[in-house]
C-alpha positions as CSV (number, residue, x, y, z in Angstrom):
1,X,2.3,12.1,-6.3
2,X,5.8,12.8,-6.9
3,X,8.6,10.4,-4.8
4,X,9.5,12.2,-1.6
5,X,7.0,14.6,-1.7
6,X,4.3,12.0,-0.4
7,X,3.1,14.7,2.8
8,X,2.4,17.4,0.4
9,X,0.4,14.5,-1.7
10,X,-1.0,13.1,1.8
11,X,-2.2,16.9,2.3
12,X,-3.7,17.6,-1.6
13,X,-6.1,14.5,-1.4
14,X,-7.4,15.6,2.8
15,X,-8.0,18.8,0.9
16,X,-9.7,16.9,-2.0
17,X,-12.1,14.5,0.5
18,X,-13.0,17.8,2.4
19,X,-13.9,19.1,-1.2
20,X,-16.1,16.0,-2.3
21,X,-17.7,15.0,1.5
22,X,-18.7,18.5,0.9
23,X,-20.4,18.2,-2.3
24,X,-22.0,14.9,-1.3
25,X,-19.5,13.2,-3.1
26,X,-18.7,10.8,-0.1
27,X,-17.6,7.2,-2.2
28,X,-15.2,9.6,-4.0
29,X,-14.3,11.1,-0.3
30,X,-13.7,7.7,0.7
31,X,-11.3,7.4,-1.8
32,X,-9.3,10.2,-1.4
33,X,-8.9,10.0,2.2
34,X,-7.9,6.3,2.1
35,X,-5.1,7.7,-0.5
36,X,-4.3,10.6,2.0
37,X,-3.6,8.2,4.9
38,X,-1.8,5.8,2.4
39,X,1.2,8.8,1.6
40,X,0.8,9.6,5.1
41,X,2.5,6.1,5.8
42,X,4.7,6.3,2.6
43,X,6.4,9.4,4.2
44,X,6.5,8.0,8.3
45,X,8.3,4.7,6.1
46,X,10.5,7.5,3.9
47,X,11.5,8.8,7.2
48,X,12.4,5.8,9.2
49,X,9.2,5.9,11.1
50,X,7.7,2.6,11.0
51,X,5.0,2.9,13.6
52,X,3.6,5.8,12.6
53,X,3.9,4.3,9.1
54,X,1.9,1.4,10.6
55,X,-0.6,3.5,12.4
56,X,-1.2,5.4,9.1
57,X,-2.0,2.1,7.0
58,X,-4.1,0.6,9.5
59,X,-6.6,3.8,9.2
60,X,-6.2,3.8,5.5
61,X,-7.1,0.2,5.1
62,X,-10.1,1.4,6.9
63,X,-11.2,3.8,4.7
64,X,-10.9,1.4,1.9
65,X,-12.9,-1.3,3.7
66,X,-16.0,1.6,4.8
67,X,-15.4,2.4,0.8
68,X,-16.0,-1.4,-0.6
69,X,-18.6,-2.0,2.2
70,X,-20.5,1.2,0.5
71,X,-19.4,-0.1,-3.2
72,X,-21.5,-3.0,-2.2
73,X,-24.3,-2.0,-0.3
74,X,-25.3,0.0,-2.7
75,X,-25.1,-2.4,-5.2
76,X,-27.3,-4.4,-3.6
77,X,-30.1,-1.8,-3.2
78,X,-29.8,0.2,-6.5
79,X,-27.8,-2.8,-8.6
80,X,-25.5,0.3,-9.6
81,X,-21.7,-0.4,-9.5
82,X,-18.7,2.5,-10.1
83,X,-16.2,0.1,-11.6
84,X,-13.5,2.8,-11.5
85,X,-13.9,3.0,-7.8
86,X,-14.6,-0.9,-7.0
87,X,-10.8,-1.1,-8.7
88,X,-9.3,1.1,-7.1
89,X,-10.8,0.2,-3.5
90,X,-9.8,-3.3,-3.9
91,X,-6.5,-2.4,-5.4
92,X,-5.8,0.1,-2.7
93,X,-7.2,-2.9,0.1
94,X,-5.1,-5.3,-0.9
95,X,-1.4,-3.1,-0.9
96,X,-2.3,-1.7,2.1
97,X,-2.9,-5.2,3.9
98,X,0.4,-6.0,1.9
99,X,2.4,-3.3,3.5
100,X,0.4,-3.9,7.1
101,X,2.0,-7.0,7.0
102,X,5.4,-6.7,6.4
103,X,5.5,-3.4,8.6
104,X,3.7,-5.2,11.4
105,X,6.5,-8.5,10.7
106,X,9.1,-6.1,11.1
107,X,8.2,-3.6,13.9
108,X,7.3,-7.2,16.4
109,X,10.0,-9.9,14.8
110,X,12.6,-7.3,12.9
111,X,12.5,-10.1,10.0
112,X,10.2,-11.1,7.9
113,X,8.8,-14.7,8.5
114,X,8.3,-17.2,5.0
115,X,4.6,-17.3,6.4
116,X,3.8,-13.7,5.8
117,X,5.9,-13.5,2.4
118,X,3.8,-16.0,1.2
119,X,0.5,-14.3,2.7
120,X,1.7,-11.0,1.1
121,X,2.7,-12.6,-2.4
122,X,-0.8,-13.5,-2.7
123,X,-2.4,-10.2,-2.1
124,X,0.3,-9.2,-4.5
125,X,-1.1,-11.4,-7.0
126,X,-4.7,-10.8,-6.1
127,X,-4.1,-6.9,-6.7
128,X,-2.1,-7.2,-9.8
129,X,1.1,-6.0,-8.1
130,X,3.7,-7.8,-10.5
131,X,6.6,-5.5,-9.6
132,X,6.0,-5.7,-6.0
133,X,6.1,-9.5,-6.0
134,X,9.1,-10.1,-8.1
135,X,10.9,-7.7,-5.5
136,X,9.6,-9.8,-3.0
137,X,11.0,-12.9,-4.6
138,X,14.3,-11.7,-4.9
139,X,13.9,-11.1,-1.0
140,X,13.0,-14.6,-0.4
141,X,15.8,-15.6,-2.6
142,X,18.1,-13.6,-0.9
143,X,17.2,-15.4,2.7
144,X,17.3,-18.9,0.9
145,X,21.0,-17.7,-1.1
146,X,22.0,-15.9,2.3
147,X,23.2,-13.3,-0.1
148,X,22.6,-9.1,0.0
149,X,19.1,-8.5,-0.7
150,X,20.0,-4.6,-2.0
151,X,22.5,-5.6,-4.6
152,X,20.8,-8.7,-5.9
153,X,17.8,-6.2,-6.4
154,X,20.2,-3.8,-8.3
155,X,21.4,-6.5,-10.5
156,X,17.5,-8.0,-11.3
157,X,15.9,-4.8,-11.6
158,X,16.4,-1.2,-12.4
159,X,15.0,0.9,-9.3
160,X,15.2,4.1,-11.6
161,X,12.5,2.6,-13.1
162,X,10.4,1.5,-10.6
163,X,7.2,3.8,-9.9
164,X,7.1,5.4,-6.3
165,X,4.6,2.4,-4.7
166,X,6.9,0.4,-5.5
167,X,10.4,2.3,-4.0
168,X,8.6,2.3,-0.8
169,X,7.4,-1.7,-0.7
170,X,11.5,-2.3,-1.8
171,X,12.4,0.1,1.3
172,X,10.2,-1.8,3.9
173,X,11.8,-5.0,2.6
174,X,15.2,-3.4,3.2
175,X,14.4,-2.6,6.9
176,X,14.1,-6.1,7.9
């Protein structure tokens, strides 16, 4: 999906679940409909809509859950496994909870408590999310420094660079 077109992307994979759930496809259904809601919330945050944004990861980290529960169930009956889907269910769980968590910090407090940033580094870490959690290290350093969170990130990283997952995570962090 191409950054700031994430509603067009949100509507290609609602198209794509229809497509598979049609087919009998449903694990791959799952998927794409867990993605759908997860652009959904990329635009609401995009357009300074946090609880939308919110409401859109909460029902995307529940299609990834129904998704692993299935991933496993049916491992246990048929001891089958689709790695590519098992990663990209888990990876998908654990950046949506990420997100949920700051977006849920921010929306009830307006700031961002050390208890969550350490909650979310670790689903960070756990999903393999290494440019996500430097960013959110330069945030906490920020709070500890009492310096500007935007230009210290400007200084330590290149944003052109960063991949569009990524420019959103760094624009919750700059709502708070």
């Amino acid at each position: 999906v191409i950054e700031g077109k994430y509603l067009e992307g949100s509507k290609e994979y609602m198209i794509s679940s229809k497509y598979y759930s049609y087919r009998g496809r449903n694990y791959r259904a799952l998927l794409n409909l867990a993605r759908a809601y997860k652009f959904e919330a990329y635009h609401h945050i995009d357009s300074n809509d946090l609880i939308n944004a919110y409401n859109s990861l909460e029902k995307a980290r529940d299609h990834y859950y129904k998704l692993l529960k299935k991933i496993i169930n049916k491992y246990y009956l048929k001891k089958k496994i689709d790695y590519y889907l098992l990663k990209e269910s888990i990876k998908g769980y654990l950046d949506v909870e990420a997100m949920i968590k700051l977006t849920h910090e921010i929306i009830e407090e307006k700031k961002i408590s050390e208890e969550t940033i350490y909650q979310v580094k670790e689903l960070l870490i756990e999903g393999g999310r290494i440019n996500e959690y430097k960013i959110l290290e330069l945030y906490q350093r920020s709070l500890m420094t009492n310096t500007d969170f935007y230009n210290l990130v400007n200084k330590e990283i290149n944003i052109k660079e960063l991949s569009p997952r990524t420019k959103v995570f760094l624009r919750i962090l700059t709502y708070s």
